[in-house]
C-alpha positions, 0 to 999 in steps of 0.5 A, a space after each residue: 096385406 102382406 107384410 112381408 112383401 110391403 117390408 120387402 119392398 121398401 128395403 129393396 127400393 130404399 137402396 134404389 131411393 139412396 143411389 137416384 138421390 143425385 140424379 134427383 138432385 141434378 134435376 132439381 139444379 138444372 130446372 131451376 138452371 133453365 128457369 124453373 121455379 122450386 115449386 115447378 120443378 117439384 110438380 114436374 117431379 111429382 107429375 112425369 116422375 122419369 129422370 131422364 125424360 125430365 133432364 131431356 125436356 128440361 133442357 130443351 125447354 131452357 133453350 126455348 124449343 117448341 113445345 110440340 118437339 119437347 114432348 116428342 123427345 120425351 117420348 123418344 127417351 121415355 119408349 123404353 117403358 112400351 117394352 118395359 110394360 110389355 114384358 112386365 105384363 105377364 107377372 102382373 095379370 092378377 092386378 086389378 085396374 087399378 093397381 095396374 095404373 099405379 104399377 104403370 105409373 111408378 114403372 121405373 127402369 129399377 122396378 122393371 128389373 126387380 120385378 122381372 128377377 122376382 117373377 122369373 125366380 119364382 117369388 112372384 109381383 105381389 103388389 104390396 111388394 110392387 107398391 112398397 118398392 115404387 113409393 120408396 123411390 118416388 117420395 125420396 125421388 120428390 124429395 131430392 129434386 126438390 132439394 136440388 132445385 132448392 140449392 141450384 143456385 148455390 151449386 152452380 153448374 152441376 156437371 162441373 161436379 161430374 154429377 152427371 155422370 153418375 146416370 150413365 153409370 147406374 143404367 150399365 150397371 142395371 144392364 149388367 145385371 141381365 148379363 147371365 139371359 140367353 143372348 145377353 151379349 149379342 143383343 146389348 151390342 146390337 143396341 149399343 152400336 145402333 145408339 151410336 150410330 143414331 147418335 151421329 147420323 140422327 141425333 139426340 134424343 132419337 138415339 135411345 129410341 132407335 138403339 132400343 129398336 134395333 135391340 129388340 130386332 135383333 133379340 127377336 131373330 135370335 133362337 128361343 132359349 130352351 126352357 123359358 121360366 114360368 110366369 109367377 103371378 098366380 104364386 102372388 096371388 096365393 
């Protein structure tokens, strides 16, 4: 066991856990808001752990939507993580089996990015390091949405407390920090104008699904840098 690494990690994803908090707590009021019992809206937690595939199928399940068409909406908001699990790997082939499960499990947009910076500045996606971030925002994760759904009723509306708008605000934020990669700015508005665009013409929640699409389309047609970094999984492993 590495214990640097386990240390590492849980420091870095501690910093995660405290920022996720209201979206977790969010959750937890508008499960109980559609109907949802605290012990539901933990298990549910617990089970999908995806914070806005919950709040996207949640919803539609408070508005009685056929149970066929909630999980294809999840799918569509959750189909970032097929990309997700395909560039992430290749800093994770010294994984076993099993270790891969967990990895693919607590795979969060947070955990992406940090594991993607370590591999390509040469520190490497030790697992301990992978599992000391990912359970230290999974336990905080479980615990806030069931605080949330614990107090929904005295909360009332969350989004009369713009609580709602603090999601928005952490994925630029964690975009914004992949602003220095070779076609950062052509790729990013491609998606976003692709978003938008799905947005009014297709709907929500296809509109994440396609505005991710054309993202990769686009980065695709665009030149490969001239030197790309080196996967570190064997540095990992050492």
């Amino acid at each position: 066991m590495k214990r640097e690494d386990i240390i590492d990690g849980l420091k870095g994803g501690a910093i995660i856990a405290i920022s996720s908090a209201p979206f977790a707590i969010l959750f937890g009021a508008v499960a109980v808001d559609n109907g949802l019992s605290v012990l539901d809206a933990a298990i549910m937690s617990a089970t999908v752990y995806a914070g806005a595939s919950q709040l996207v199928g949640i919803e539609l399940f408070g508005h009685h939507v056929a149970p066929w068409l909630i999980v294809l909406s999840v799918f569509a908001v959750n189909f970032r993580h097929i990309l997700y699990s395909a560039a992430l790997t290749r800093f994770i082939t010294h994984f076993s089996p099993v270790q891969k499960f967990f990895a693919f499990f607590l795979l969060t947009d947070p955990q992406f990015a940090e594991s993607v910076k370590r591999g390509e500045d040469g520190r490497g996606v030790s697992f301990e390091w992978y599992l000391g971030f990912g359970l230290s925002i999974y336990f905080p994760w479980l615990f806030f949405s069931t605080v949330g759904a614990w107090f929904g009723s005295m909360m009332g509306d969350p989004r009369t407390l713009a609580i709602d708008v603090l999601l928005p605000t952490y994925f630029m934020g964690l975009v914004l920090g992949f602003r220095r990669r070779s076609g950062f700015y052509p790729v990013v508005l491609a998606s976003t104008l692709g978003s938008i665009a799905a947005y009014h013409f297709v709907g929500s929640p296809w509109h994440v699904s396609i505005g991710a699409a054309v993202g990769v389309a686009v980065a695709a047609l665009l030149p490969l840098p001239a030197s790309e970094p080196e996967p570190m999984a064997e540095k990992a492993e050492a």
